[in-house]
Wavefront OBJ file of the C-alpha trace (Angstrom):
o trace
v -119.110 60.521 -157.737
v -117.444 57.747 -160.044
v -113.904 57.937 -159.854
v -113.624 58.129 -163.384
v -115.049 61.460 -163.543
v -112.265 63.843 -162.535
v -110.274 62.685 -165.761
v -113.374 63.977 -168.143
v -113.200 67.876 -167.793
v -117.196 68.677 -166.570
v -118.273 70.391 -169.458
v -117.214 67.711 -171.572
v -119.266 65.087 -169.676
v -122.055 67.539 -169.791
v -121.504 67.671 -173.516
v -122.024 64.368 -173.686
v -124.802 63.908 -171.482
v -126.791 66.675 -173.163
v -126.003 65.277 -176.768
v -127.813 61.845 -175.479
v -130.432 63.973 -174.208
v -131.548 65.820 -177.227
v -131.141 62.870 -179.265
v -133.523 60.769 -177.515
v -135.858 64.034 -177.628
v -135.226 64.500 -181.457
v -136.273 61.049 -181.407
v -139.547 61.153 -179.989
v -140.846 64.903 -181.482
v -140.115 63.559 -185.540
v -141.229 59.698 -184.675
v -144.919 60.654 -185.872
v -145.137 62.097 -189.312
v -148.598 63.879 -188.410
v -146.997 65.131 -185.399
v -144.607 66.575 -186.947
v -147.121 68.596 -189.727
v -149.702 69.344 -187.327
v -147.338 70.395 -184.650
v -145.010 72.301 -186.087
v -142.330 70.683 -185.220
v -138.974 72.319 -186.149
v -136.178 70.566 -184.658
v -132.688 72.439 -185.535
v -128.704 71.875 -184.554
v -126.837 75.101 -184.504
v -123.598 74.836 -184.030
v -123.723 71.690 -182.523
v -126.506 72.745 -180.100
v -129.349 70.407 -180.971
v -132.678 73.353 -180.381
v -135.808 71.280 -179.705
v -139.011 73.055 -181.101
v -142.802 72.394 -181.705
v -144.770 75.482 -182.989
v -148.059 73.842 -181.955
v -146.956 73.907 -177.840
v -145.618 76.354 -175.710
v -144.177 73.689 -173.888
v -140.681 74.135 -171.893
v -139.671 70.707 -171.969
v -140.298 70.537 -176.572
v -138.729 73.976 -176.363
v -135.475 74.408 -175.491
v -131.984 74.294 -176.708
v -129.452 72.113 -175.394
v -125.639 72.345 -175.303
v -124.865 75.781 -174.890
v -121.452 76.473 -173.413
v -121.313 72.521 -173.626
v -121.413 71.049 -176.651
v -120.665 74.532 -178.272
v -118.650 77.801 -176.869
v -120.675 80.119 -175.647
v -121.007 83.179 -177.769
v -123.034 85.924 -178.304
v -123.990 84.995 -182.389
v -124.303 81.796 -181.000
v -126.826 82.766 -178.385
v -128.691 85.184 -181.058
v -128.914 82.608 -183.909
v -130.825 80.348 -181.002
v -132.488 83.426 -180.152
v -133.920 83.968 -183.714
v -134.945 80.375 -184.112
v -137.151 79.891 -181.652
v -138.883 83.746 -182.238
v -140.056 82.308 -185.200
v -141.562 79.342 -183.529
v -143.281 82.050 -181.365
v -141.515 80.906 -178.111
v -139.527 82.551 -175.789
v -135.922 81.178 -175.796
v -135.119 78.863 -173.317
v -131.454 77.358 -172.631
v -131.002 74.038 -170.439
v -127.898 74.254 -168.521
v -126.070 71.857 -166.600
v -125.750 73.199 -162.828
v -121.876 73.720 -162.240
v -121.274 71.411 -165.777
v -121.691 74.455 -168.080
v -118.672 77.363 -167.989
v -119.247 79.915 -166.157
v -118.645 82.164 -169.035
v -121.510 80.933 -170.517
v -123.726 81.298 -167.553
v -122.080 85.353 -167.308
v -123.360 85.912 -170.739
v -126.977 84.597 -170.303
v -127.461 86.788 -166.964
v -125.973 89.654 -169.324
v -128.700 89.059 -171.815
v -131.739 88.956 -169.815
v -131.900 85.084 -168.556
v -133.229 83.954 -165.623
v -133.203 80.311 -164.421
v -136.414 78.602 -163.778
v -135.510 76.657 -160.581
v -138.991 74.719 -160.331
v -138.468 72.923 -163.641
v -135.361 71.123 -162.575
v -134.515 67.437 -164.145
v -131.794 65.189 -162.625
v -128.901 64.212 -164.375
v -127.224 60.723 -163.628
v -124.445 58.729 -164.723
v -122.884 55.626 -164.954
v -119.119 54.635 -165.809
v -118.314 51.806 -163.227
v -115.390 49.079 -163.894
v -118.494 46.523 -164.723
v -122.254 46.643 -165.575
v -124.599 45.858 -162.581
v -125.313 42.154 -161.756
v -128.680 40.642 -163.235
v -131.704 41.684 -161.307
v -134.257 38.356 -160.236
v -137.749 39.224 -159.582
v -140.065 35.956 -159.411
v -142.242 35.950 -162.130
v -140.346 38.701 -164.577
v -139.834 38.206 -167.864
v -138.187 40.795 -170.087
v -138.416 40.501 -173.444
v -137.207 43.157 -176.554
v -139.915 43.961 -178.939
v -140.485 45.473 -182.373
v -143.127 46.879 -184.489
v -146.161 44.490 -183.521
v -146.058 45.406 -180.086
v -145.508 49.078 -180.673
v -149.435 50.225 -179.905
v -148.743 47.714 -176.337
v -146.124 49.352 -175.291
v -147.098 52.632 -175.801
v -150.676 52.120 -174.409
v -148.357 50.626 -171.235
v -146.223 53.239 -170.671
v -149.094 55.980 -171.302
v -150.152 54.624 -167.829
v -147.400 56.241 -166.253
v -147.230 59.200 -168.476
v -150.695 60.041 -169.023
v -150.142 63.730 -167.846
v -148.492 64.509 -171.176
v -151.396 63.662 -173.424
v -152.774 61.361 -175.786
v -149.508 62.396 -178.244
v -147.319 60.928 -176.443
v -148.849 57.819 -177.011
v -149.057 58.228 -179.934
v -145.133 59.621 -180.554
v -144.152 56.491 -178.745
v -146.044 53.970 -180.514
v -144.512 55.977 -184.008
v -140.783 55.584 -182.713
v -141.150 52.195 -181.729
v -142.813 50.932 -185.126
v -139.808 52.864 -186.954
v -136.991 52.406 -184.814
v -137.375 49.348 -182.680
v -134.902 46.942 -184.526
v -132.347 49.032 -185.196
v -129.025 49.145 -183.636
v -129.887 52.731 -182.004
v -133.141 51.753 -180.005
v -134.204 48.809 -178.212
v -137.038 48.938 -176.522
v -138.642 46.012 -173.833
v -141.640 45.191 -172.088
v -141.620 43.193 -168.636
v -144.309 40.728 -167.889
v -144.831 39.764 -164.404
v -146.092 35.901 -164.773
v -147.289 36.953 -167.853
v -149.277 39.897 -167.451
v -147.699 43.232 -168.531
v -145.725 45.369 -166.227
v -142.804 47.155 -167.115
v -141.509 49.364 -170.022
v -138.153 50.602 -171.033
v -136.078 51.787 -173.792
v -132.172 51.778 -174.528
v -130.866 54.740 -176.882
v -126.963 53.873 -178.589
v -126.263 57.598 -178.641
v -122.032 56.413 -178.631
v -120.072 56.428 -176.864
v -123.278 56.939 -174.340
v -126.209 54.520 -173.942
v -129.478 56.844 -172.703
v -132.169 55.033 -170.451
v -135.720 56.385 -171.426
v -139.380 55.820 -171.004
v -139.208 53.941 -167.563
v -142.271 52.826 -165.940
v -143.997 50.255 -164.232
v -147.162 49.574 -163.660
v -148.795 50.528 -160.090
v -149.960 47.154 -159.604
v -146.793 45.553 -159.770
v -144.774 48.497 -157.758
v -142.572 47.916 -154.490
v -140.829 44.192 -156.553
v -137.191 45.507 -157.588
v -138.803 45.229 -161.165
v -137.558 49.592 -162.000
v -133.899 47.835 -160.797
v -134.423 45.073 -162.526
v -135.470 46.728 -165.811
v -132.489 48.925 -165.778
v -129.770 46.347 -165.235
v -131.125 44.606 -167.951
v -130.976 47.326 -170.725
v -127.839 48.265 -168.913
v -126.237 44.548 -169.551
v -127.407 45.180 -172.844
v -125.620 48.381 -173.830
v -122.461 47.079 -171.723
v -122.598 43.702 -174.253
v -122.800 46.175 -177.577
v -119.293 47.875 -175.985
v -121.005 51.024 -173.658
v -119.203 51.796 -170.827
v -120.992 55.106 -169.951
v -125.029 55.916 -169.535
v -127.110 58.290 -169.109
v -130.710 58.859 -167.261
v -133.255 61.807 -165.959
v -135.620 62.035 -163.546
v -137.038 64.104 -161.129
v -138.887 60.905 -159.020
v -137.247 60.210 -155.975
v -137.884 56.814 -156.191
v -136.226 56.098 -159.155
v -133.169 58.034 -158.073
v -133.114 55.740 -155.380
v -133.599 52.886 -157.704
v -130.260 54.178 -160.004
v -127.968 54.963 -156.596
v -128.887 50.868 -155.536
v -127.424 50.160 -158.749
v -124.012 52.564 -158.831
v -125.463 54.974 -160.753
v -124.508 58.637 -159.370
v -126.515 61.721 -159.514
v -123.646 64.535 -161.819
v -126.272 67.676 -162.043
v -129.321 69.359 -161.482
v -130.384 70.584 -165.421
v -132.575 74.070 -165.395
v -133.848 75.711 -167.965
v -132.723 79.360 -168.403
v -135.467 81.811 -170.056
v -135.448 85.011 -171.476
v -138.887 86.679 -170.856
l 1 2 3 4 5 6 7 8 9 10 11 12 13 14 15 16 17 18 19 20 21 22 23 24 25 26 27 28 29 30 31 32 33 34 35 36 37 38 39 40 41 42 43 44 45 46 47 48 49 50 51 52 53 54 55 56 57 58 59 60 61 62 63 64 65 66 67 68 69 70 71 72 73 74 75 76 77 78 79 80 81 82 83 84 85 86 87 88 89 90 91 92 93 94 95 96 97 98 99 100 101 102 103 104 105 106 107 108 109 110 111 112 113 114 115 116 117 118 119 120 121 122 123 124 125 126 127 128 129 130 131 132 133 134 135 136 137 138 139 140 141 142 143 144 145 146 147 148 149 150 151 152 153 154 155 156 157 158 159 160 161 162 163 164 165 166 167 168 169 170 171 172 173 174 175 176 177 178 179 180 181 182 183 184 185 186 187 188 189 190 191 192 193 194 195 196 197 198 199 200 201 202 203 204 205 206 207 208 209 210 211 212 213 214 215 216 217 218 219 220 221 222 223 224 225 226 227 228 229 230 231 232 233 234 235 236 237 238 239 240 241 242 243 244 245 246 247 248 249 250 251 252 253 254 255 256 257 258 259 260 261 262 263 264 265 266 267 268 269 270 271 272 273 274 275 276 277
């Protein structure tokens, strides 16, 4: 654990960490205007607790409210205003809490209210908040280069490699955010080429005084090179240039945990989704 840590009470970080979390989400689930009609998609902050929502999908990971006990004190008009928004989204409500982050008040009152924590869904939670960023990654042939608009349909096409398991939306979300958000301060998104053929994706959220690493991947081809380190200390170098000293990533690949730990980064909590049935 980073020794900065202790001086940032848990629930705090957590707060934090959760708040770059949703954002990114928020950012993908309204990229698409025809997503967002078709879909349903009914993203809402109560209280500070950013609740994710699509109508269209009874999908865990689109529907679920994060912050609770966190961002926000846990109470019980709290916990029912969440309650009634996603009822009328026709889901059941689903909190994400941050394993030993979140009071334990907070967990108290979801047992008391009929939650029960869905242990097979689990996401990892890591940090960074070192002295320094991570030194410059070489891998012979890499080039990493920041994009915009005209490469949006690339990218996303590139990344869908990885990804394919959560549909042809995705793509198409991703190819939305890029062409809208791509050159602004609060994304930037790049594509690595190994000699010139494409390899690697990544994006960089400013979610201050965090910067969130999303949308890893590289291609299976070019797997087993140091280009996932590489890719990361780069966007990392990046955020630590614009003045971030603290990041946040998820995963639940083994490999790319390992990739993060060879680079400082530290693993702060498991993240399951509680669910009311």
């Amino acid at each position: 654990m980073s020794p900065k840590v202790p001086a940032m009470r848990k629930s705090e970080l957590a707060a934090l960490m959760q708040t770059t979390e949703a954002t990114e989400m928020r950012s993908y689930l309204e990229a698409d205007p025809g997503v967002v009609r078709g879909g349903g998609v009914a993203v809402r902050t109560i209280a500070g607790v950013i609740c994710l929502g699509m109508r269209a999908m009874d999908d865990g990971f689109l529907n679920r409210a994060l912050g609770f006990g966190t961002v926000a004190e846990a109470t019980p008009a709290l916990l029912a205003r969440i309650e009634r928004h996603y009822a009328s989204l026709g889901h059941a409500s689903r909190i994400t809490v941050a394993d030993r982050h979140t009071p334990r008040a907070a967990i108290r009152m979801l047992e008391r209210s009929g939650y029960e924590p869905l242990r097979e869904s689990v996401e990892w939670i890591y940090g960074y908040d070192r002295a320094r960023p991570p030194k410059a990654r070489s891998v012979p042939g890499l080039e990493i280069e920041r994009i915009g608009a005209a490469d949006a349909e690339t990218y996303a096409a590139l990344a869908f490699e990885s990804f394919s398991e959560r549909g042809e939306m995705f793509r198409t979300i991703v190819a939305a955010l890029i062409r809208r958000r791509a050159r602004g301060r609060r994304l930037a998104v790049y594509l690595g080429r190994v000699d010139g053929e494409l390899a690697a994706t990544g994006m960089l959220f400013d979610v201050r005084p965090v910067g969130g690493l999303g949308n890893g991947s590289v291609r299976r081809k070019f797997r087993g090179r140091g280009i996932q380190g590489a890719m990361i200390a780069h966007r990392m170098r990046v955020g630590w240039e614009r003045g971030l000293r603290l990041f946040f990533a998820q995963t639940q690949n083994p490999v790319s945990a390992h990739n993060m730990e060879e680079l400082g980064w530290w693993k702060l909590y498991d993240e399951v989704d509680w669910v009311k049935p």
